[in-house]
N, C-alpha and C positions, 0 to 999 in steps of 0.2 A: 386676441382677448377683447370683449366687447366692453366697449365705458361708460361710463356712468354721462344719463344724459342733461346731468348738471352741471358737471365741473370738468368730465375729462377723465378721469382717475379710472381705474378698473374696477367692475363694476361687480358686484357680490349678487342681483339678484337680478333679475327680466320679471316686473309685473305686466301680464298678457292684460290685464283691465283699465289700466293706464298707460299703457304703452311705454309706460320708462323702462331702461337700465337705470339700478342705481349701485354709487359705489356703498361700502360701509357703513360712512358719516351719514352720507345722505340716507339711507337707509332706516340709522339708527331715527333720523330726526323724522322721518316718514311716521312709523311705528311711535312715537312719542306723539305727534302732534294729533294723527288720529283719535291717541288715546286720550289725552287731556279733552278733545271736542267733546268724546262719547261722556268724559266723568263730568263735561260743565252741561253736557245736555240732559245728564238722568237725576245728580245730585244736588245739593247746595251745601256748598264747602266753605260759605264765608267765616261761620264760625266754628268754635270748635264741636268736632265730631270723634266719632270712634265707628270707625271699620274692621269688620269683622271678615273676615279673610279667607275663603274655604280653599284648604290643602290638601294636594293629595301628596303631591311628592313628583306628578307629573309633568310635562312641559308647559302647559297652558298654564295651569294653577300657577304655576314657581315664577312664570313669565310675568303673571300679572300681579303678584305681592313684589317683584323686582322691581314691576313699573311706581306700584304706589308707593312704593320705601322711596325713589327718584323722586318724585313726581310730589311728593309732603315732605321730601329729607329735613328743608327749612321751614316747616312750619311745626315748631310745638303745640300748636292747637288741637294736631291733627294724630289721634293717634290708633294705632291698629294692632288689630289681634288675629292672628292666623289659627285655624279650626282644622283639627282632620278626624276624619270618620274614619275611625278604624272597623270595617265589615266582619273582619274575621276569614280572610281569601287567604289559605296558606300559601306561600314562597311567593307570593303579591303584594298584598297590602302591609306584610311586615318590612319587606324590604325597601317600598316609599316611604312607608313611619318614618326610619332612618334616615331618608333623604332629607326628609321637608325637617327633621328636628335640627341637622345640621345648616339649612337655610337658614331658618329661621333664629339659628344661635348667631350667624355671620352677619345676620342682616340687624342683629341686637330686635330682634321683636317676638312679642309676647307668644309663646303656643299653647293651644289646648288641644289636650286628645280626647276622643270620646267614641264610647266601642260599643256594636252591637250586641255583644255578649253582658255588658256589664248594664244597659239600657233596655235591652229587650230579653235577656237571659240565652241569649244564640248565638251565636256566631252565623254570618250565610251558609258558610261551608254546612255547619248543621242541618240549617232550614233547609238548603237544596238535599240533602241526604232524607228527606224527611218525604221528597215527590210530591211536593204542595201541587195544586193545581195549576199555579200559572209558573210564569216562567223566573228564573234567579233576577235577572233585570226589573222585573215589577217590585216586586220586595224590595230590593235593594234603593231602589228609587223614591221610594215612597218613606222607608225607615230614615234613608241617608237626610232627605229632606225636614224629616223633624227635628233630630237630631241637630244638625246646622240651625235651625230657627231659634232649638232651644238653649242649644250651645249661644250662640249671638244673643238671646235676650237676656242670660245670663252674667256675659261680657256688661251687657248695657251697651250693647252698639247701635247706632242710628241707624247704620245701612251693611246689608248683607253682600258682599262682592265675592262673586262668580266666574270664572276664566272658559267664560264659553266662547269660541272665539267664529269666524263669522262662517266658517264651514256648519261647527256645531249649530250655531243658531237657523241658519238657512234650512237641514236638515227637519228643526226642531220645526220649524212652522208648518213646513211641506207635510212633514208626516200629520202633525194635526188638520192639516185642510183636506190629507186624501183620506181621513179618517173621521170627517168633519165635528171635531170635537173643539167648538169653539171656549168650552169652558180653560183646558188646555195652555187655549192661545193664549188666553186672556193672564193665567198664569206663569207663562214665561218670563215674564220681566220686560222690561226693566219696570217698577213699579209706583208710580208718581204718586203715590196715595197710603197712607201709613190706616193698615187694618187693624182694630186690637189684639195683640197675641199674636201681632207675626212683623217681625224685622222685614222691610223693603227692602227688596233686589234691585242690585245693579249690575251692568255685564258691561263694562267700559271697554271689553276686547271685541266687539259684534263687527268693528270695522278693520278686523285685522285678522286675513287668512291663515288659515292652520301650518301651514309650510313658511309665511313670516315669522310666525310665533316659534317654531324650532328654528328656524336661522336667528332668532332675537337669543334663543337661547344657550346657541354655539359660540357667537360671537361675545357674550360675556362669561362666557364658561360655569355656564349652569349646572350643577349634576342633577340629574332630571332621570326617571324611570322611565327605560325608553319600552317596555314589556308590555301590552294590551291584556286587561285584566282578563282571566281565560274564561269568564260568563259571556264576554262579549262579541262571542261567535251565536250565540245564541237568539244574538237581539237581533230586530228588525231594521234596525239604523243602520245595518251594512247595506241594506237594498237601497237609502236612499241618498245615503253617499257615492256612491253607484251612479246614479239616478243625476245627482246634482254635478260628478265630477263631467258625464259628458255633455250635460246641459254648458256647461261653462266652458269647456273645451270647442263646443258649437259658437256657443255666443258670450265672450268674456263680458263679464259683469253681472250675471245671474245671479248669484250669491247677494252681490248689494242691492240687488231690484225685488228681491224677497225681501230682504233683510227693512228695506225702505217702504213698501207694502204694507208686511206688518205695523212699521212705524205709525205710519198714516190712519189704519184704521182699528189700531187702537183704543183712540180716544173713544169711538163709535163702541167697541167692545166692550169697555171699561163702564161707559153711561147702561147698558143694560148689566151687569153684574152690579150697580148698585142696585139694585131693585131685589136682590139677593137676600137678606139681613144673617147673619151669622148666628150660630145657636151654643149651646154649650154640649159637648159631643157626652150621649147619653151614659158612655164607657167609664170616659177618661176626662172629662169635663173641659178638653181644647175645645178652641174654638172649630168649626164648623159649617156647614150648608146642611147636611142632613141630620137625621138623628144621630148616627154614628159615624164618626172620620172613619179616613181611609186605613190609618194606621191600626187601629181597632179590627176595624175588619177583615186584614190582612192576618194580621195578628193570632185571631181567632182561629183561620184556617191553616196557620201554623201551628198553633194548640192542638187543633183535634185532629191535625194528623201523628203531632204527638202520640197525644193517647189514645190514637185507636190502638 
């Protein structure tokens, strides 16, 4: 049995990027400590706040309202609301709902649901039945994200927290730089700048690998959805996880040398999208960059394949 190369003990995990075994404990305090850096480096938690929590019922998400319920258990300053998007995926996202209501009953914290059917009058399942031009993942992405903003600004939350964890993020950039869509980057997160009409993101899991994040989640006996939503054969994010899993099996540490990258020239990306100025979207009067957002627009070519 291999041990942990702090103490001796039997060792629950082998990170190839640091070279550790670690046991359990150690593990567990690994995974914590990452996370508290990433929340003192994106947020300011000195006084009181309200986080808004997006839920799906999955291992990432559950992992990181676990962490913040730990991590503010003693502070009443501090209080959070967990958010699910309900899409409308039959034998899917009904049976996450379930999960994350009973987290969230156990962990005594606030829930809100809020569904595509009852905000956009569809469910996915519809709109994909409908042969929109692009693909289920575009919609979905683009609806899921107002939804969350609006659901949070509703809360009255300060900051919007995300369980992207540092596969997903590494993923996320790459695909934007071989696509070279810096607008994209820019809106990834974490978000140092409060825009009007949109809750700041934060991704306090960006330093904590997908395969930690379900061993965080066994080890406290998480019920978690372990099913991949079944649009997600469809998306492109399988090519670059792909892409990233043998890049890092090459040379361990890729994921945080992206991840760190991004970090860096951020700041440089952020200084031209102020030059940006927001509009009121021509539609639906959100805020915006063009005349009409994206949700509009998508929207529309949902309609008219309605009623052709």
């Amino acid at each position: 049995m291999v041990k942990c190369s702090k103490c001796g003990r039997d060792a629950v995990i082998y990170q190839p990027y640091s070279g550790q075994s670690l046991c359990e404990r150690h593990f567990e305090e690994s995974v914590l400590t990452r996370f508290k850096q990433e929340l003192r480096r994106q947020g300011e938690f000195k006084r009181g706040k309200r986080i808004a929590v997006a839920l799906s019922g999955g291992k990432d998400s559950s992992v990181l309202l676990h962490l913040l319920k730990r991590v503010f258990r003693e502070r009443e300053d501090i209080e959070l609301t967990a958010i699910t998007v309900d899409e409308g995926i039959a034998g899917y996202r009904d049976i996450s709902l379930q999960i994350a209501k009973r987290l969230t009953k156990n962990l005594g914290i606030e829930h809100v649901t809020v569904s595509f059917k009852e905000e956009l009058g569809l469910t996915l399942d519809e709109m994909v039945s409908l042969q929109p031009p692009r693909g289920p993942c575009t919609y979905c992405g683009v609806f899921r994200r107002r939804l969350l903003n609006e659901a949070a600004l509703s809360a009255g939350a300060d900051y919007l927290a995300l369980g992207h964890t540092l596969d997903d993020f590494a993923q996320s950039v790459l695909m934007n730089i071989f696509t070279a869509d810096v607008k994209k980057l820019i809106r990834l997160g974490p978000h140092s700048r409060v825009r009007e009409g949109f809750v700041p993101r934060i991704l306090p899991m960006i330093q904590i690998p997908e395969k930690e994040s379900l061993l965080y989640a066994i080890l406290n006996n998480l019920e978690i959805q372990h099913e991949e939503c079944p649009y997600a054969v469809r998306a492109h994010r399988g090519l670059y996880r792909e892409i990233l899993e043998r890049m890092e099996d090459a040379a361990a540490g890729t994921r945080h040398r992206i991840v760190k990258f991004h970090r860096e020239v951020l700041p440089a990306l952020l200084e031209r999208s102020l030059h940006e100025p927001l509009r009121a979207c021509e539609v639906c009067g959100r805020p915006t960059v063009g005349k009409v957002c994206k949700v509009c627009e998508l929207k529309r070519e949902i309609y008219e394949k309605k009623g052709a």
